[in-house]
Every structure is written in structure tokens, then in C-alpha cells.
C-alpha positions as CSV (number, residue, x, y, z in Angstrom):
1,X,4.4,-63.4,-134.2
2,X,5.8,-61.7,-130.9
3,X,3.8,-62.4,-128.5
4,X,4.5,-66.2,-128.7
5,X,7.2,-68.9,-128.1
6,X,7.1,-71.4,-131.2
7,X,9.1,-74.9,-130.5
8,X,8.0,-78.6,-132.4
9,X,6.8,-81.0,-129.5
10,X,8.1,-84.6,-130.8
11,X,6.2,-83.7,-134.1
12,X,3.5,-81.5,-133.0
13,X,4.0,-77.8,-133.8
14,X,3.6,-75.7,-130.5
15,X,2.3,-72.1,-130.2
16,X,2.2,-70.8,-126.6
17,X,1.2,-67.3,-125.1
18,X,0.6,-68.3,-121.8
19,X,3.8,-68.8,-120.4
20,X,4.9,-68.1,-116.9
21,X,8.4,-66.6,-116.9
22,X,9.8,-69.5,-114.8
23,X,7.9,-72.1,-116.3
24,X,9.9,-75.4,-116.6
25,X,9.9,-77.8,-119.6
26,X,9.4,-80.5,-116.8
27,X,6.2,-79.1,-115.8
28,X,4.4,-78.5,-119.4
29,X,5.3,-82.0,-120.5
30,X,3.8,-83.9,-117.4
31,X,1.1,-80.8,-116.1
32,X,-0.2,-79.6,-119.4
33,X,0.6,-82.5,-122.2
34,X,0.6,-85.4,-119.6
35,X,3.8,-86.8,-121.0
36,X,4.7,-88.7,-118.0
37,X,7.7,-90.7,-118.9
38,X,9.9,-87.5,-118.1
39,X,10.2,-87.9,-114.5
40,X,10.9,-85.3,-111.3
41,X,13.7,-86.8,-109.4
42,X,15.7,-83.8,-107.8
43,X,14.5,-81.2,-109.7
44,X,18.1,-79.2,-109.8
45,X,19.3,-81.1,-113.1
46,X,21.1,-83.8,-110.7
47,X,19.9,-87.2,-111.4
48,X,19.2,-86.9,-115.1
49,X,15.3,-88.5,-114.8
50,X,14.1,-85.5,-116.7
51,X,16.5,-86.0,-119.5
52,X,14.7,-85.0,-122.9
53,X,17.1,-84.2,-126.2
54,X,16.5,-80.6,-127.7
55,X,17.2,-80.3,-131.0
56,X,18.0,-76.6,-132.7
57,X,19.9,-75.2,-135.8
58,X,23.6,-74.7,-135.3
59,X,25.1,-73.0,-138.7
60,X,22.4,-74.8,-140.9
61,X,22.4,-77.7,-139.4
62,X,20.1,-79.7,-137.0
63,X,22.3,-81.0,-133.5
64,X,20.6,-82.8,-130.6
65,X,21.4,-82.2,-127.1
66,X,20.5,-83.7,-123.9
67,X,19.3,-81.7,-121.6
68,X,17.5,-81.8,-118.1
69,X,13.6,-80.8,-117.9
70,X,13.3,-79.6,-114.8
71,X,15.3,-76.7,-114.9
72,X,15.2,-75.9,-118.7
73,X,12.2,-73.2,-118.8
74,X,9.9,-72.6,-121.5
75,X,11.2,-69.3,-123.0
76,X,14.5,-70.9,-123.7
77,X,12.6,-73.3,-126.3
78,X,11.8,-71.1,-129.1
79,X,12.8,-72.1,-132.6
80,X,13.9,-75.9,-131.6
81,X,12.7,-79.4,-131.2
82,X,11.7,-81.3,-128.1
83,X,11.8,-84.9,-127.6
84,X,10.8,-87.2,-125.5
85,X,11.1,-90.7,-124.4
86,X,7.2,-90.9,-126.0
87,X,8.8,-90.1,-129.4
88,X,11.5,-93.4,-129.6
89,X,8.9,-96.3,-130.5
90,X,7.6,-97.3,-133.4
91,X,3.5,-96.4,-133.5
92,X,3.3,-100.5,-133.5
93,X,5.1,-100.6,-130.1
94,X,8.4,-101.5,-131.8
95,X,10.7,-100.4,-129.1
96,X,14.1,-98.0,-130.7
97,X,17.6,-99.8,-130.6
98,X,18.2,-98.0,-127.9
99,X,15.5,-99.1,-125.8
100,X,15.6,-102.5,-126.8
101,X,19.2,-103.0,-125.5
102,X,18.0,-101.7,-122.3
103,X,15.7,-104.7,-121.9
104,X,18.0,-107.3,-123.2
105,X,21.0,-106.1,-120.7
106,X,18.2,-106.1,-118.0
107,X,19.3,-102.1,-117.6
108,X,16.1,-101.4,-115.7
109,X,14.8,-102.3,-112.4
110,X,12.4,-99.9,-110.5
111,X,11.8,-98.1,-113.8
112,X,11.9,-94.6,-112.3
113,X,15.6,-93.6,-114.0
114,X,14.9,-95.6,-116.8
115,X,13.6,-93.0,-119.3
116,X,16.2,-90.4,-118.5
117,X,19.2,-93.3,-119.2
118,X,17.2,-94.0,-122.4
119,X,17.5,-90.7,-123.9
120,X,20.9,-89.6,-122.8
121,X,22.1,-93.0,-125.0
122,X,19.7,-92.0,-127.5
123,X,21.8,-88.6,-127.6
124,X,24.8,-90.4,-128.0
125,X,23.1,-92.4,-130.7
126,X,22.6,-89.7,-132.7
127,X,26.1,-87.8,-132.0
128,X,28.4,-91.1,-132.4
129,X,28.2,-94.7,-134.6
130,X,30.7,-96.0,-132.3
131,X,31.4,-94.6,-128.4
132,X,33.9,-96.3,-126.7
133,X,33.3,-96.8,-123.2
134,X,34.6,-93.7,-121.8
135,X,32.2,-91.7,-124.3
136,X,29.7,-93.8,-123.0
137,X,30.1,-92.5,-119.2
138,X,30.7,-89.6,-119.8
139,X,27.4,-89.1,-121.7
140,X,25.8,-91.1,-118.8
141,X,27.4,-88.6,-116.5
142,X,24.4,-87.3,-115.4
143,X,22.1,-89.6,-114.7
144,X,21.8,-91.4,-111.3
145,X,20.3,-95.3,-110.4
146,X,19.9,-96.9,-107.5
147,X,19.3,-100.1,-108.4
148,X,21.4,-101.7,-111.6
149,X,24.7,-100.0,-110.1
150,X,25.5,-99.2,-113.9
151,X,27.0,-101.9,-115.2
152,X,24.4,-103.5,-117.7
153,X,23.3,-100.0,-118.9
154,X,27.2,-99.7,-120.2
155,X,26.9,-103.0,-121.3
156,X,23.4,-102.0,-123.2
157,X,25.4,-98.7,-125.0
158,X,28.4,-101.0,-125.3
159,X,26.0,-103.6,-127.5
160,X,24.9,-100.9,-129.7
161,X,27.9,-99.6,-130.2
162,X,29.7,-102.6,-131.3
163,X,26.9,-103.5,-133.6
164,X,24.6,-101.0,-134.6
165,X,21.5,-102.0,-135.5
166,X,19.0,-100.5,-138.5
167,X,16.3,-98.9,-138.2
168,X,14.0,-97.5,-140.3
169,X,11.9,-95.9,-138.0
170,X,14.1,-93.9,-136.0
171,X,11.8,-90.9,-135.2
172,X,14.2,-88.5,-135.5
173,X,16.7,-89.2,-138.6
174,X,13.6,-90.0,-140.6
175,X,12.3,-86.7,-140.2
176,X,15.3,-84.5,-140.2
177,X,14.8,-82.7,-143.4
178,X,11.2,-81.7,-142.4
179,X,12.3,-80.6,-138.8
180,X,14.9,-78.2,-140.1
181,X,12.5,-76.8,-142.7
182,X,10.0,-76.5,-139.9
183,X,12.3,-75.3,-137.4
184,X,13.8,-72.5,-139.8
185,X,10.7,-70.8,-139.9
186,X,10.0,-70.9,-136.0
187,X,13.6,-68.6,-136.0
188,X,12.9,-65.4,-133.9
189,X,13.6,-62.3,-136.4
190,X,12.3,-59.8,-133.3
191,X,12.0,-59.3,-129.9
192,X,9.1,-61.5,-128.8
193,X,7.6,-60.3,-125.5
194,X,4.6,-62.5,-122.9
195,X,3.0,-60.8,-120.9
196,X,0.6,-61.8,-117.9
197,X,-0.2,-61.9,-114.0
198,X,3.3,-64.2,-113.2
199,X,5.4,-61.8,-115.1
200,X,7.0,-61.3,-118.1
201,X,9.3,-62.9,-120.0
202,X,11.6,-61.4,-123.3
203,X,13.2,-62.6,-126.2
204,X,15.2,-60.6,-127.9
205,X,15.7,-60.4,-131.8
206,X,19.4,-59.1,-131.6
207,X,22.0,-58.6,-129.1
208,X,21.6,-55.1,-129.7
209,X,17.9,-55.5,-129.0
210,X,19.2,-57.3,-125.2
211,X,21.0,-54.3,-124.8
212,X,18.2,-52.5,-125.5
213,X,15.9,-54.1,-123.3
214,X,18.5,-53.9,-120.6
215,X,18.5,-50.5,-121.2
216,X,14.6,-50.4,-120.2
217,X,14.7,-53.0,-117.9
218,X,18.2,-53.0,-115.8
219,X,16.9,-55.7,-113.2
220,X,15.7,-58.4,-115.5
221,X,17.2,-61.3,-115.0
222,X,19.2,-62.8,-117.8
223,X,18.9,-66.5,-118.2
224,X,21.4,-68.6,-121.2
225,X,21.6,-72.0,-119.7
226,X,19.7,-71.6,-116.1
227,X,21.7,-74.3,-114.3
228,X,22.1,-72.0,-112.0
229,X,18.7,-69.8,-112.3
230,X,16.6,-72.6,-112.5
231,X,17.6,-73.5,-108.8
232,X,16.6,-70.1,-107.6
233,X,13.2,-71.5,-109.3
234,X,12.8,-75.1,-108.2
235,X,14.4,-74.7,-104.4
236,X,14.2,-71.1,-103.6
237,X,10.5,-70.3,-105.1
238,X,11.6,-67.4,-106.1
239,X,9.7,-65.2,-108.3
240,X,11.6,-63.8,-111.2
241,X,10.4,-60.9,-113.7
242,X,11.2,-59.9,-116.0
243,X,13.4,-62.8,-117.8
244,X,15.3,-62.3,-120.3
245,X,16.3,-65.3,-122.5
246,X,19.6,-65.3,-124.6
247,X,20.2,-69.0,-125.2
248,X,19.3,-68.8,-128.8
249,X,21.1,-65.7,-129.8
250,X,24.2,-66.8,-132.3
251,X,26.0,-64.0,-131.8
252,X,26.4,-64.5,-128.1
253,X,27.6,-68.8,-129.3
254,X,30.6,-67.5,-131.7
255,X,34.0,-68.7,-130.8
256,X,37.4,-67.1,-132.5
257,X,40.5,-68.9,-132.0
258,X,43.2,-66.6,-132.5
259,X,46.8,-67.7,-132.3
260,X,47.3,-65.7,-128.7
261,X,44.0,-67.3,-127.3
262,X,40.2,-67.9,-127.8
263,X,37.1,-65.8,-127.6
264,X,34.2,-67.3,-126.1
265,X,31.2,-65.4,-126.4
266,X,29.3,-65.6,-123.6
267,X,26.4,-67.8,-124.4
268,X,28.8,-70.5,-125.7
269,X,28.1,-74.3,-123.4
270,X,30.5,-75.7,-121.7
271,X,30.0,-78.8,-124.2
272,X,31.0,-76.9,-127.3
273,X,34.1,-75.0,-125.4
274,X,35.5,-78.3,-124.6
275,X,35.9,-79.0,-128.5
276,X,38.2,-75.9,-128.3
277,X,40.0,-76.7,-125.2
278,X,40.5,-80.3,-125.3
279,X,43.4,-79.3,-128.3
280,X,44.4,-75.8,-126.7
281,X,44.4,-76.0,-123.1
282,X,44.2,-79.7,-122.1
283,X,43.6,-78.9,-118.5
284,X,40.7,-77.0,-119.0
285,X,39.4,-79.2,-120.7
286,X,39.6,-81.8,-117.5
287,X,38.0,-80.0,-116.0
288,X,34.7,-79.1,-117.5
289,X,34.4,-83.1,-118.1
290,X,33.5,-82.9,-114.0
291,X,31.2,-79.4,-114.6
292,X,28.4,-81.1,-113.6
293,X,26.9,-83.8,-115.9
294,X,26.5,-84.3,-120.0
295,X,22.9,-82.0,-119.8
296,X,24.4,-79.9,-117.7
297,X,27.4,-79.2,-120.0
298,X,24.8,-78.9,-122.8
299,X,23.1,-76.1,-121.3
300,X,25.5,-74.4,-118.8
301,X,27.5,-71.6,-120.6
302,X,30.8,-69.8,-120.0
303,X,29.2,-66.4,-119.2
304,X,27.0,-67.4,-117.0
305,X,29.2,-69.1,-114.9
306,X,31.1,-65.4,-115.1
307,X,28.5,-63.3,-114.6
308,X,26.7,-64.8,-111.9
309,X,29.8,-64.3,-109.5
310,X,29.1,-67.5,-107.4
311,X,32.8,-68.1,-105.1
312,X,32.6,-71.8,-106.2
313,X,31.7,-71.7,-109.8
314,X,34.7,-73.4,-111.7
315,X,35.6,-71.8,-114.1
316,X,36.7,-68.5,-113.0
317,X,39.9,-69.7,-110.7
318,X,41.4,-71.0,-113.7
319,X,40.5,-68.4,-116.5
320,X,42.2,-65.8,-113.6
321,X,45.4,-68.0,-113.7
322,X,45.7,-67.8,-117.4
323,X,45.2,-63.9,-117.6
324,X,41.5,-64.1,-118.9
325,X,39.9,-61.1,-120.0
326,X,36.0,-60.1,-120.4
327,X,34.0,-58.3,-122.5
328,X,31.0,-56.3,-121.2
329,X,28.2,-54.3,-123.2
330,X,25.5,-52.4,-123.0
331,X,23.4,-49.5,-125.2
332,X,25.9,-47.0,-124.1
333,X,28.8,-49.8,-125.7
334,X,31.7,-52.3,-124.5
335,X,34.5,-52.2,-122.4
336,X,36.9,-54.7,-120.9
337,X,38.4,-55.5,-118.0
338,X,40.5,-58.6,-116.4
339,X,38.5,-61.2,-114.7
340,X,39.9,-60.8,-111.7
341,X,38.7,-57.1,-111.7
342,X,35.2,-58.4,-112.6
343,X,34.4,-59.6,-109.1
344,X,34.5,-57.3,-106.1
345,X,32.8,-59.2,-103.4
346,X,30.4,-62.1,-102.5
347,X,27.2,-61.0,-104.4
348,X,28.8,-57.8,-106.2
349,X,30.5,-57.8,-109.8
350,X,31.5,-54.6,-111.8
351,X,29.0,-54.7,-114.2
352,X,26.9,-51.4,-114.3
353,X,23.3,-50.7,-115.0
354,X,22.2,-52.5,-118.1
355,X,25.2,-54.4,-118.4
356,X,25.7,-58.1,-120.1
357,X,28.8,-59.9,-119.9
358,X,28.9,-60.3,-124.3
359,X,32.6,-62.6,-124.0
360,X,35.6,-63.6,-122.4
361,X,39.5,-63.8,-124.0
362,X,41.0,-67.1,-122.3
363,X,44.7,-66.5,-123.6
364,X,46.9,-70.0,-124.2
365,X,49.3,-71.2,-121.4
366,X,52.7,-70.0,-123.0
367,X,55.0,-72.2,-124.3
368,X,57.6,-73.4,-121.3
369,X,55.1,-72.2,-118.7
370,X,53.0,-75.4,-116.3
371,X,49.2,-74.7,-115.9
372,X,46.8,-77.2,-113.7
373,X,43.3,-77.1,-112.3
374,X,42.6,-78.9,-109.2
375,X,38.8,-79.3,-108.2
376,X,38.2,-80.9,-105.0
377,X,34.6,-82.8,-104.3
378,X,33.1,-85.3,-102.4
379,X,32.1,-87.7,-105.3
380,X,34.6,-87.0,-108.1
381,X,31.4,-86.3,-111.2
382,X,29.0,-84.4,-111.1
383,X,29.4,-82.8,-107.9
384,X,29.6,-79.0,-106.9
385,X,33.2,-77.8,-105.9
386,X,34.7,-77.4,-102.8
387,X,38.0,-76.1,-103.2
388,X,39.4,-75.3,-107.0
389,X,42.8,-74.3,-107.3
390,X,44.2,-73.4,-110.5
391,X,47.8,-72.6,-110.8
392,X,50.0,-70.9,-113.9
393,X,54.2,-70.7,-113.5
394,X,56.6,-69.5,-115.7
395,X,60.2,-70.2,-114.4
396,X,63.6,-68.3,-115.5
397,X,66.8,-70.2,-116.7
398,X,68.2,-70.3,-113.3
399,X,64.6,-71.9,-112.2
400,X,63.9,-69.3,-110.2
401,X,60.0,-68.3,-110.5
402,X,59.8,-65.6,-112.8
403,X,56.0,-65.3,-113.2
404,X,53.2,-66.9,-111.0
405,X,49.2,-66.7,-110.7
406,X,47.1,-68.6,-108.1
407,X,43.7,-68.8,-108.1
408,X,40.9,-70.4,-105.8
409,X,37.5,-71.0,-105.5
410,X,35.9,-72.1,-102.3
411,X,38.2,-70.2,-100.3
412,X,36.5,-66.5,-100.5
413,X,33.4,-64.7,-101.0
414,X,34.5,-64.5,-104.6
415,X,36.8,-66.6,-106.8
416,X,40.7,-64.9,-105.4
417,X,43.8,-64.4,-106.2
418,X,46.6,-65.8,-103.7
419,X,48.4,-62.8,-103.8
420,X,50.4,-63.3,-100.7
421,X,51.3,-66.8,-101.4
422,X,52.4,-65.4,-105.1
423,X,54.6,-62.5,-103.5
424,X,56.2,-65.3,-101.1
425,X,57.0,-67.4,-104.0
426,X,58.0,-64.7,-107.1
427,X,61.9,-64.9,-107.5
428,X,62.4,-67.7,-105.2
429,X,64.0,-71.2,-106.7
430,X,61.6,-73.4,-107.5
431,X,62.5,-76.2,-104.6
432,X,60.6,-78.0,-102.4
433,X,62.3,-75.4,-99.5
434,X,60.6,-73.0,-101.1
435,X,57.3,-74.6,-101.2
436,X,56.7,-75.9,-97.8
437,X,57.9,-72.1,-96.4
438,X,54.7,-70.2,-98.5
439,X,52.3,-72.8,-97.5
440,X,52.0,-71.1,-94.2
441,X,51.0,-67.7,-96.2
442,X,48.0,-68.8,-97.1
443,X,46.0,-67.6,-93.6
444,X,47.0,-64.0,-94.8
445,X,44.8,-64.4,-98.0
446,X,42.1,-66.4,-97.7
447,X,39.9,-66.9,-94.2
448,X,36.7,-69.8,-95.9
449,X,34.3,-70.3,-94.5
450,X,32.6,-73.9,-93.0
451,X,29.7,-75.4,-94.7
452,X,28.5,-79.0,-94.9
453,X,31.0,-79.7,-98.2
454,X,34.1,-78.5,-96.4
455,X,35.2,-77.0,-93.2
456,X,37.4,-74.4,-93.1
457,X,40.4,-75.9,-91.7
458,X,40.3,-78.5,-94.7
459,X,39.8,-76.0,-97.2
460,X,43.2,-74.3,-95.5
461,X,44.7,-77.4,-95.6
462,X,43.6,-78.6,-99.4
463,X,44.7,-75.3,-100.6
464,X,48.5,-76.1,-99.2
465,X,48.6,-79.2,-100.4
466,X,47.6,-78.3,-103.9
467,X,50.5,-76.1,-104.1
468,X,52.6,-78.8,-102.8
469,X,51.1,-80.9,-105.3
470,X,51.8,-78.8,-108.2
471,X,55.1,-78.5,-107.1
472,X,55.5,-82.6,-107.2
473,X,54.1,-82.7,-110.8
474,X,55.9,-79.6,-112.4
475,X,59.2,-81.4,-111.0
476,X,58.1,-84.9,-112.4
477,X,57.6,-86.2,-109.1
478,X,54.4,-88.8,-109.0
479,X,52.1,-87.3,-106.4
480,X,51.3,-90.9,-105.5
481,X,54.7,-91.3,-103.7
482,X,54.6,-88.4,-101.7
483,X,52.6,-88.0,-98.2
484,X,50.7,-84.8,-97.9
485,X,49.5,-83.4,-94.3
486,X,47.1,-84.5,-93.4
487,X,45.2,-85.4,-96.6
488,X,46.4,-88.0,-99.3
């Protein structure tokens, strides 16, 4: 069947052939099934009231994710499982584990946040027997309340955790061996194409069918996790066709960790690069724990973030600093080129005609060299960047600086090398002399831009005192104990 998506709603089986291109899960579930516990809060996957859990085959086996509604669209959904917060009870009104702690730790007020909290902890049900409290945050990252302030929802998870209680009804481990049956014959095997007055909307079979239909169809928009996309939808209103969705294609989620480095192929999450990073490159790994929340993490990928050449996106700055290379492909075939190469100017990225970022190298800091990633926000999760420094340094036996990459986002149209600042520092002793006399190159490389995150003048300032501060912590010196200018 290609001229329909195929997805399991709860336990209904789902065949749809009217299907707006930008269609958003949020929308079917509360327009067209009236399933009305998944609620519109922000509708830029913010506040985490839309949370559902899609579930979908990973290497044979069935995996739950949350993600949020209102910017997940409808042609990302073929071949998995949807749940909502409708799904949890027992048919006698038996309320899940989950839900039940929620009432006893009196983790609801107004309601209105309620169902989102209640299925990002039932994600972490399913994913961990026993969380700790930081795996408990962190999965509640996403999801915002105004009126508990927190506190007895982490004391709700918390209860679970530390005794976890039975139950024979849970809606989804019951059924798991009849979902993966079901779901591995909803598995696209070609190119499935809608059709109709909104636009259209493709899912390829292959990667080489994307590059096919790129071929064809060189303006299409190309969506893997639409964190980004489905913003252009939900506060733009902008019309997109065609679409082009990738999310399910396997050969774009491979990742091959070589000694050297790590390929990511481009439609890997954030979520499952972390598993990689976390043990490779620690400070990477920081920082995708403050890319956005737990759903976003579960959708958002690492091409993406690449391709779509926004001057904040974070990951970019530091994947420069470690010498990252990426992969591009079309019908004609591949070729690669540094990162830094990739982005030319605000809105325009070397990638021809017909072109798909496919993956990106990320090589491993060597050993002796210091690597950090500084993101700068106004609310430290959750919260779009700034100013993002990363910064890689290799000194020599005399500790002079021998090798030295700085990279920022925030500070240009597109995510920038400091070259002047690394020119001022390359052969210099690494000393605090030298430090405080290239803070004042910085004006010859980057000129940002004032916004209501950050003025320009603080983004100046922030990038100087990052360096200073790398400076502190690659000399041992506790940042704590020394006053920046200006800001702490």
C-alpha cells in the first residue's frame, strides 16, 4: 500500500490517505479522534502537555519514546505505535501505577499539565525499574507546571521507583508481542506518496529512493525529527510541499564507533548519541542533556541540527572544535567536507541541488588535549542558546599552545570559527598574560547581533569570559574563585 501511512492508535490499527503534509499528531488525536487528554500548551514542543510515547522497532525490538504532539506530524508515524494518556487505565477505571502515584503525592492541581507528566513517567517506567532522582528530572525535563512547583511529582516517580508495583494490566507490556507482530507488517518496503489539495507528502523506501526523490524534487523539504520544522508549522503558518519524511529510515540511524571517532548517520536523536558520547566525549554529552527537553532529545537528530544551518543550534560550535567532518549525498553520489566548510552564511549551506546531509564523523578529543562546551541561557534546561562556545587545546612540552580551535554560536550568522582569537593565541604560553591580551581580539571576528535573549555587548562579553574560563579550568583553577568582568 503506497498511498497510505499505517501506525497502531493505542490498539486500533490506523490507515490514513488524507493527510495534510504538515499535519500534527496533536491535531488528529484531539480534531479527528477526540482524544482530548493530550493538551495544546505552547505548541513548539516546550511545555511537554502534548506528551504521548511512540513506540517503533529498533533492531527487532519494540522501544518507547516520549515525544511532544504538537510538532510531531503525521507522516513521521508510519510503521509505529501511538499512545496516549487514554491507553494507561484499566477498562474498569483502575488507574496505572503511574497515575495512581500522581494522586497519592497530590502531583496535580489545575489538571492542565497533568497528562503530559503522566506519560513522560510512564516512559521512564517502561525504560527503567529503578531511576534515581536525576533520571527522574531529566526525563521530566520537558514538561512545565505552574502550580505543584515539582516537588510531589518527583516524589510520585520517586515512590514507584523505590517500590514498584505489579500490574497486570499494563497496556503496553501486556501486548508487546502482538504490537511488534503488528507493527512489523506496517514496515514501509517502498516509497509511499499522498497526494491532495494541501500538498504532498513522501516516504521513501530506501535512502537511495530519498535521493531519488530529491533528484525530482530539489525543494522538498526534508523533515527527521521537526523540532525545528514543526515551528515553521505551528508559529510561522507556513505552507510546506512537498515533505519528505526520513525519520524511519535505518540506514540514516546507524552509528559506527571506530577507534579515531564515531559516525552518526544523520537521522540518529540526540537521545541515542548521548549513549555514545556520555563514554567517548563526556562534554558532549553535557551538553545535549540541556538540548531542549527528554521529547525533544527523542525526536531531534544530529543532521538536522546540521543541515538546517541555524547560528544557534548547539551542536555545530563543538563538532567544529573537534575537527568534525560530514557526509553529503545525492543520485549523482557523496562527498565530504569539514563542518566548518558546510556553512557559508546565515541562511546558506554548501549543499547543492538534491543534496541530503547522509552523516557526520565527530573524531575523539586526543589524548593530552582539554575540550569544553559552554552553552549560555536564561533558564539553565530546556532553553534555546544564546551564546555556545566550545573550545579544543592541545599544548606542547614547553606549554606553549601548539594546536587550538574555537567555535561559537550566537555570535554570527552561522556557527564561526574564532580565527583571530586562535592566531593571537597559537604558540603563545599558555598563562593567564596570555589570555587576558586575546580577549580584546574577539571584535575582529565576531560583530552579534542584539535580540531579546542577549545583547550584543553581552554576547562580546560572554565570549571573553569563556575563554578566560577555560583557561581557569584547564589550569585547575575553580572558576568559583575567580571574578570575571562584568559577569560571574
Amino acid at each position: 500500500m503506497n498511498d497510505a501511512i499505517r501506525f497502531i492508535l493505542n490498539g486500533e490499527d490506523i490507515t490514513l490517505r488524507d493527510v495534510r503534509p504538515t499535519e500534527t499528531l496533536l491535531d488528529f488525536l484531539r480534531l479527528r479522534r477526540r482524544l482530548t487528554g493530550t493538551k495544546e500548551g505552547c505548541a513548539e514542543g516546550d511545555c511537554g502537555a502534548c506528551t504521548v510515547l511512540i513506540g517503533r522497532l529498533v533492531d527487532g525490538k519494540l522501544a518507547y519514546e516520549s515525544v511532544n504532539a504538537c510538532i510531531r506530524f503525521m507522516g513521521s508515524l508510519n510503521g509505529t505505535h501511538v499512545v496516549t494518556v487514554e491507553h494507561l487505565a484499566a477498562k474498569d477505571g483502575t488507574l496505572h501505577p503511574v497515575q495512581q502515584a500522581m494522586v497519592d503525592y497530590h502531583g496535580s492541581q489545575c489538571g492542565f499539565c497533568t497528562p503530559g507528566f503522566v506519560m513522560s513517567l510512564y516512559g521512564l517506567w517502561l525504560s527503567s525499574e529503578k531511576p534515581g532522582r536525576p533520571q527522574i528530572e531529566k526525563a521530566l525535563q520537558g514538561n512545565l507546571c505552574r502550580c505543584t512547583g515539582y516537588e510531589p511529582i518527583v516524589k510520585a516517580a520517586e515512590a514507584i521507583a523505590r517500590a514498584r508495583p505489579s500490574t497486570l494490566f499494563d497496556p503496553l507490556e501486556k501486548t508487546r508481542s502482538d504490537i511488534v507482530a503488528r507493527l512489523w507488517a506496517l514496515q514501509p518496503r517502498e516509497t509511499i506518496t499522498i497526494a491532495s489539495d494541501a500538498g504532498k507528502l513522501v516516504i521513501p523506501g530506501s535512502v537511495e529512493g530519498l535521493a531519488r526523490i530529491l533528484a525530482e524534487e530539489p525543494t522538498a523539504t526534508i523533515v527527521a525529527g521537526s523540532t525545528d520544522v514543526g515551528l515553521w508549522v505551528t508559529k510561522q503558518m507556513r505552507s510546506l510541499t512537498p515533505v519528505v519524511f526520513i525519520n524511519h529510515l535505518s540506514e540514516l540511524q546507524a552509528i559506527k564507533v571506530t577507534e579515531g571517532g564515531v559516525t552518526f548517520g544523520a537521522g540518529v536523536t540526540y537521545t541515542k548519541a548521548f549513549e555514545v558520547l556520555a563514554k567517548k566525549v563526556p562534554a558532549l554529552a553535557g551538553l545535549i542533556n540541556r538540548i531542549g527537553g527528554e521529547q525533544v532529545r527523542n525526536m531531534g537528530t544530529i543532521g538536522g541540527n546540521i543541515a538546517n544551518g541555524s547560528p544557534i543550534g548547539d551542536s555545530p560550535p563543538p563538532l567544529i572544535a573537534l575537527g568534525a567532518t560530514v557526509k553529503l549525498r545525492s543520485a549523482a553520489g557523496t562527498r565530504m567536507l569539514r563542518l566548518e566548510d558546510y556553512f557559508i552564511a546565515y541562511g546558506r549551506q554548501d549543499r547543492k541541488a538534491g543534496e541530503f546531509v547522509e552523516s557526520v564523523f565527530v573524531p575523539y578529543p586526543a589524548e593530552g588535549t582539554h575540550f569544553a562546551v559552554y552553552k549560555i541561557t536564561k533558564r539553565r534546561d530546556e532553553d534555546i542558546t544564546a551564546v555556545l562556545g566550545a573550545f579544543y587545546l592541545t599544548l606542547d612540552d614547553n606549554g606553549d599552545v601548539h594546536d587550538i580551535r574555537i567555535a561559537f554560536g550566537g555570535m554570527a550568522g552561522i556557527p564561526k570559527r574564532a580565527r583571530t582569537v586562535e592566531s593571537d593565541l597559537l604558540g603563545k604560553p599558555w598563562t593567564e598574560a596570555t589570555i587576558d591580551a586575546a580577549r580584546g581580539t574577539f571584535d575582529a571576528d565576531f560583530q552579534p547581533l542584539s535580540d531579546w535573549r542577549a545583547t550584543a555587548e553581552y554576547r562580546q562579553l560572554t565570549a571573553r569570559n569563556l575563554l578566560t574560563r577555560f583557561y581557569l579550568e584547564t589550569v585547575g583553577t575553580p572558576v568559583e574563585l575567580k571574578r570575571f568582568e562584568g559577569v560571574a
